[in-house]
C-alpha positions in Angstrom: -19.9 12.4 -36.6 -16.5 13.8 -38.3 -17.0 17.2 -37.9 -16.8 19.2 -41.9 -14.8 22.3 -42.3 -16.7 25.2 -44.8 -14.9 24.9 -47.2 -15.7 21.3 -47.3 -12.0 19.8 -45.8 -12.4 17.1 -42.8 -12.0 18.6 -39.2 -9.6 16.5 -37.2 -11.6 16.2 -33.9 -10.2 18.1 -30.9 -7.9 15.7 -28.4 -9.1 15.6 -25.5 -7.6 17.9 -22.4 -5.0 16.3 -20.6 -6.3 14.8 -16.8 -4.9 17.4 -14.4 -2.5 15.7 -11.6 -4.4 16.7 -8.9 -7.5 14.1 -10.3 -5.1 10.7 -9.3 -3.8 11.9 -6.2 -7.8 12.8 -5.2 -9.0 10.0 -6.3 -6.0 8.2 -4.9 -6.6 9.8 -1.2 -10.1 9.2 -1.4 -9.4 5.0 -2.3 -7.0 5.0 0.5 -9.7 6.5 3.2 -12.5 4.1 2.1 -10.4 0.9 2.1 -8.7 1.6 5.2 -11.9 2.1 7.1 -13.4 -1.3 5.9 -10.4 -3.1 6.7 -9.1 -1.7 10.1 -10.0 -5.0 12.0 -7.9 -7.1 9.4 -4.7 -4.8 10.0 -4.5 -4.7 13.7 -4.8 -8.8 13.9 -2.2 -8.6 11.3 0.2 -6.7 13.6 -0.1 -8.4 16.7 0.6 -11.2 15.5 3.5 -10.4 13.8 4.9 -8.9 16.7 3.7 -11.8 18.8 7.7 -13.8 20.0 7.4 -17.3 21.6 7.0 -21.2 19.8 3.5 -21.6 20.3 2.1 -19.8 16.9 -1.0 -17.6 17.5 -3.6 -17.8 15.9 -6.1 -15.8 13.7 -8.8 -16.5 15.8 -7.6 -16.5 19.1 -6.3 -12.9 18.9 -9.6 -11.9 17.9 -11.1 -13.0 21.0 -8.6 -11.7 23.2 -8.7 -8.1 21.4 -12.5 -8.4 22.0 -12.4 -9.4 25.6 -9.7 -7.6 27.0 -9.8 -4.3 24.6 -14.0 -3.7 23.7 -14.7 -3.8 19.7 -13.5 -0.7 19.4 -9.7 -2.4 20.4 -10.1 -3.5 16.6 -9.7 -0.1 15.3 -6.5 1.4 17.9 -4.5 3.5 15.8 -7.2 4.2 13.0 -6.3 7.8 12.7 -2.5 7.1 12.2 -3.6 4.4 9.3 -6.4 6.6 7.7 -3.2 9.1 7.3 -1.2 6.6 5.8 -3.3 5.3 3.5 -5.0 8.6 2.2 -1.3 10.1 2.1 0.1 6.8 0.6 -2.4 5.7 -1.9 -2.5 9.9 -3.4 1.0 9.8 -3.7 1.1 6.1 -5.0 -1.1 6.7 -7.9 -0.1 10.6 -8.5 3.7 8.9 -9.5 2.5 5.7 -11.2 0.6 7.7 -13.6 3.6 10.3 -14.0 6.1 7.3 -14.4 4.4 5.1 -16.5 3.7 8.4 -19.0 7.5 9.2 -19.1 8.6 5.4 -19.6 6.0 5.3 -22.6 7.5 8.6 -23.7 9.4 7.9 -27.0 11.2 11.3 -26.8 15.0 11.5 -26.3 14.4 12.8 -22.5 13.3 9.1 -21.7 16.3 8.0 -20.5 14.6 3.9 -20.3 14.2 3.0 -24.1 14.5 -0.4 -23.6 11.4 -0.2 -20.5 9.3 1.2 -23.0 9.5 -1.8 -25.7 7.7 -4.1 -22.6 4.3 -3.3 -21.1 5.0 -5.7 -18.3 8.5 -3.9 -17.9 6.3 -0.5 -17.7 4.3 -1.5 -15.0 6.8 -3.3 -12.7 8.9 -0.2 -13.2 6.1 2.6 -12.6 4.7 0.1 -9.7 8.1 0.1 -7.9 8.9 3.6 -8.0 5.2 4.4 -6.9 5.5 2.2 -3.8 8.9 3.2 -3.1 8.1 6.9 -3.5 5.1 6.6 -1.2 6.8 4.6 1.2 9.9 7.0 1.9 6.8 10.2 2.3 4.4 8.1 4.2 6.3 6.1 6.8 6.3 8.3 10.0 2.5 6.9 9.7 3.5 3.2 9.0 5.2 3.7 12.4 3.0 5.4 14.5 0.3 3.2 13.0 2.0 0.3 14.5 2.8 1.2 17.7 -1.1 1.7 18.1 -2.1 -1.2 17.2 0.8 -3.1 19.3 -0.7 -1.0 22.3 -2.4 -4.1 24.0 -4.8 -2.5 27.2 -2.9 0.5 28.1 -4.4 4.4 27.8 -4.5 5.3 23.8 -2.1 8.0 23.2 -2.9 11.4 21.2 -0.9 11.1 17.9 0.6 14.7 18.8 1.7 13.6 21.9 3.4 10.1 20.2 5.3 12.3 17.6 6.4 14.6 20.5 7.7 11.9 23.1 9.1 10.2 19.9 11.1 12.9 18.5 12.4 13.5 22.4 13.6 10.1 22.6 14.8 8.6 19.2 15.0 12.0 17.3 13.9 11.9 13.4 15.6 9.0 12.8 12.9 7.4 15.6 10.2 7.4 13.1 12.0 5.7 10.3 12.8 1.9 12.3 12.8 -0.9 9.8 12.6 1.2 7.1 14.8 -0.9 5.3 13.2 -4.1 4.6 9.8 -2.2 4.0 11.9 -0.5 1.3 13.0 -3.8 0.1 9.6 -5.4 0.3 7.9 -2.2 -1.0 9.3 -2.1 -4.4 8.8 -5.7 -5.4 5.9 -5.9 -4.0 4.4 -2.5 -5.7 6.5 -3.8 -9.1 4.4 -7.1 -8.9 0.9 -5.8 -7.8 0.9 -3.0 -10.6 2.7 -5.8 -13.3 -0.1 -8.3 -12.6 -3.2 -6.0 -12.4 -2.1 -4.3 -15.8 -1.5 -7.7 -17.4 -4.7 -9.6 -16.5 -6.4 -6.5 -17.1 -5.3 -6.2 -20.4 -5.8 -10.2 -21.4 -9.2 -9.6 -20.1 -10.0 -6.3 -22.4 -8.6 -8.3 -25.1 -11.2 -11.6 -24.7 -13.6 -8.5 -25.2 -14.4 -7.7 -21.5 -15.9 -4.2 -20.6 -13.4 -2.3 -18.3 -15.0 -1.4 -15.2 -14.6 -0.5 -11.9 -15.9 -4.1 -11.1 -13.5 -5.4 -12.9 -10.4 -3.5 -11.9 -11.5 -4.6 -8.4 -11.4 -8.2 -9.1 -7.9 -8.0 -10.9 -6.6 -6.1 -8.2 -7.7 -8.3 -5.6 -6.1 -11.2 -7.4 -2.7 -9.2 -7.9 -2.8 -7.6 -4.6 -2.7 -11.3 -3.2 0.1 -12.7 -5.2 2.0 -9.5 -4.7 1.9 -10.2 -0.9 2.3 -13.6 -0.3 5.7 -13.1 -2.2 7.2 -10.5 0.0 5.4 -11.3 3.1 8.7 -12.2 5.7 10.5 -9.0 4.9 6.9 -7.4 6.0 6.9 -9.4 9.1 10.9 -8.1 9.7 9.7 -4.3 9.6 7.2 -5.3 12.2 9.6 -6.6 14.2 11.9 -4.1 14.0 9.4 -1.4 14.7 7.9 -3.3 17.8 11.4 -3.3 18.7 11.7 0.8 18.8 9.0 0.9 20.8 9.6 -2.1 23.3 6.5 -4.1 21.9 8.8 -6.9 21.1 10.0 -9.5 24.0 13.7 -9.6 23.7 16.0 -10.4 26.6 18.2 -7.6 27.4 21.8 -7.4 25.1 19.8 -9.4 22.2 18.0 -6.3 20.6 17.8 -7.1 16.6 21.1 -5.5 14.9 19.3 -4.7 11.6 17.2 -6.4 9.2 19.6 -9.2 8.6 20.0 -9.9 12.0 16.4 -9.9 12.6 15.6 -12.4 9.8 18.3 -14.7 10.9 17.1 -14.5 14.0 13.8 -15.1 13.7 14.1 -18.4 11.4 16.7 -20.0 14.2 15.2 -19.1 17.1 11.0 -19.3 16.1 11.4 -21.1 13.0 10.7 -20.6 9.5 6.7 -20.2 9.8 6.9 -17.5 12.1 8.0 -15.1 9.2 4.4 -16.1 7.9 2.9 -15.3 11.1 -0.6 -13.6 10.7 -0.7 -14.8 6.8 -4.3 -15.7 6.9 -5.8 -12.1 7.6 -3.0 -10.5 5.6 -3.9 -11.9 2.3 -7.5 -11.7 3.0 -6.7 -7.9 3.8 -4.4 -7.8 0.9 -7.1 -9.0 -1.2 -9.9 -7.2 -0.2 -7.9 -4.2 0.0 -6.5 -3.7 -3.0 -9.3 -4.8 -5.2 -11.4 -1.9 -3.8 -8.2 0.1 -3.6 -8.4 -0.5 -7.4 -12.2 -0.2 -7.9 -12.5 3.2 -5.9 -9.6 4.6 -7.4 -10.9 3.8 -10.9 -14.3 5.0 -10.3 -13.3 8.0 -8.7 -11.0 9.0 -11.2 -13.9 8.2 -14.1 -16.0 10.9 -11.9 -13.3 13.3 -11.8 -12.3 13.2 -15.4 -16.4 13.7 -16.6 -16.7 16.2 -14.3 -13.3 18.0 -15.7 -14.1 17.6 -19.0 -17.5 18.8 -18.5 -16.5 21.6 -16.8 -13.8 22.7 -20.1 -17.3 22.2 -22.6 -15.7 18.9 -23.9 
């Protein structure tokens, strides 16, 4: 009902408060935590067999059985704690500067410095998306690292993440924590440009047909965008791998043929393993991709919905 002033005048109705910034990156730590716990298994095949060097291509299923023989069913979760870090710290900062970004690039105000971003929707997105993911990649990848070099540790004693980031910093120094940043940089941001560009437009054509928007729903686009998104940038993912497994001497090199850089190690990887070998560990990667980024989506959108009722409920609105 339009609410009527005394004196009989229409009241415009009040706008509604703006959602604080703390609501995405809660809701955006929160996603991260619940995903990463349901799809620990998925990451760690992904890993070892990326870092896994020789002609014969391992497979899915045979580095599940040797994780479970050799390593217990608790091998399927080494270097959980390092991940659950990354992705609580990744995904709050991820959605904290999508939602700032996209905002300012919709802003029509002189201080928008990207008129021409504005005029596309799709150009918002892939925009927002990339400098979300590179954003959260540059503040999040000590973990990315240390995640790694867990879940490359094949039998031998688990070591406390304190006692990791100590030996590390001894030996490599700051720069230690940062190996192969470089093509995750250059697979973050067309990969984060894509996955955001592809969820917003098949979530709008499906508002549009006159779908609800739900939670449901934003997890089914997101699964479906998350998979696209990855299969594109895939090798340069398998590259980081390499180059981190290579820090850490979890990659079989022989001595004097350590990778150069991310060039190098690309090259190097098509002439002396082939091209599939950049696809290596595909299977569980998409599947991982999938499933984690549709509830990535679905979480984050239903946790947000909380947090803004609750917010708003709080101010009397």
């Amino acid at each position: 009902m339009t609410p009527i002033s005394s004196s009989g005048k229409t009241l415009k109705s009040p706008a509604p408060a703006p959602v604080p910034a703390y609501i995405d990156a809660v809701a955006g730590g929160f996603a991260g935590f619940a995903v990463r716990i349901l799809t620990a298994p998925l990451d760690l095949i992904k890993i070892r067999l990326q870092l896994e060097k020789g002609d014969v291509l391992g497979t899915s299923i045979r580095t599940v059985k040797s994780v479970y023989r050799n390593e217990g069913p608790l091998g399927f979760f080494k270097g959980n704690i390092a991940a659950t870090y990354l992705w609580i710290t990744y995904a709050a900062v991820q959605f904290s500067v999508y939602t700032r970004m996209a905002t300012y690039l919709n802003d029509a105000s002189p201080e928008n410095y990207f008129p021409y971003v504005r005029m596309s929707p799709t150009a918002v997105a892939f925009v927002a998306g990339a400098s979300a993911g590179l954003t959260a990649t540059i503040c999040t990848y000590p973990f990315d690292y240390m995640r790694t070099a867990f879940a490359a540790n094949q039998g031998e004693k688990a070591q406390s993440v304190v006692g990791f980031v100590g030996q590390t910093f001894k030996s490599k120094g700051l720069g230690g924590f940062y190996a192969g940043v470089a093509p995750a940089i250059a697979s973050i941001v067309p990969l984060m440009g894509l996955n955001f560009m592809a969820y917003e437009m098949m979530l709008q054509t499906m508002t549009e047909r006159g779908m609800e928007k739900s939670s449901t729903m934003a997890g089914l686009v997101g699964a479906v965008s998350g998979g696209v998104s990855k299969f594109a940038v895939y090798p340069m993912d398998t590259v980081k791998k390499r180059l981190q497994g290579q820090q850490f001497g979890m990659v079989a090199l022989n001595p004097g043929s350590r990778y150069t850089g991310a060039i190098d190690c690309g090259l190097r990887i098509v002439r002396e393993e082939g091209p599939k070998t950049l696809y290596r560990g595909l299977a569980p990667t998409l599947i991982k991709s999938m499933a984690g980024t549709g509830l990535t989506f679905a979480f984050f959108n239903a946790t947000k919905g909380f947090l803004v009722e609750a917010h708003n409920e709080y101010l009397g609105q």
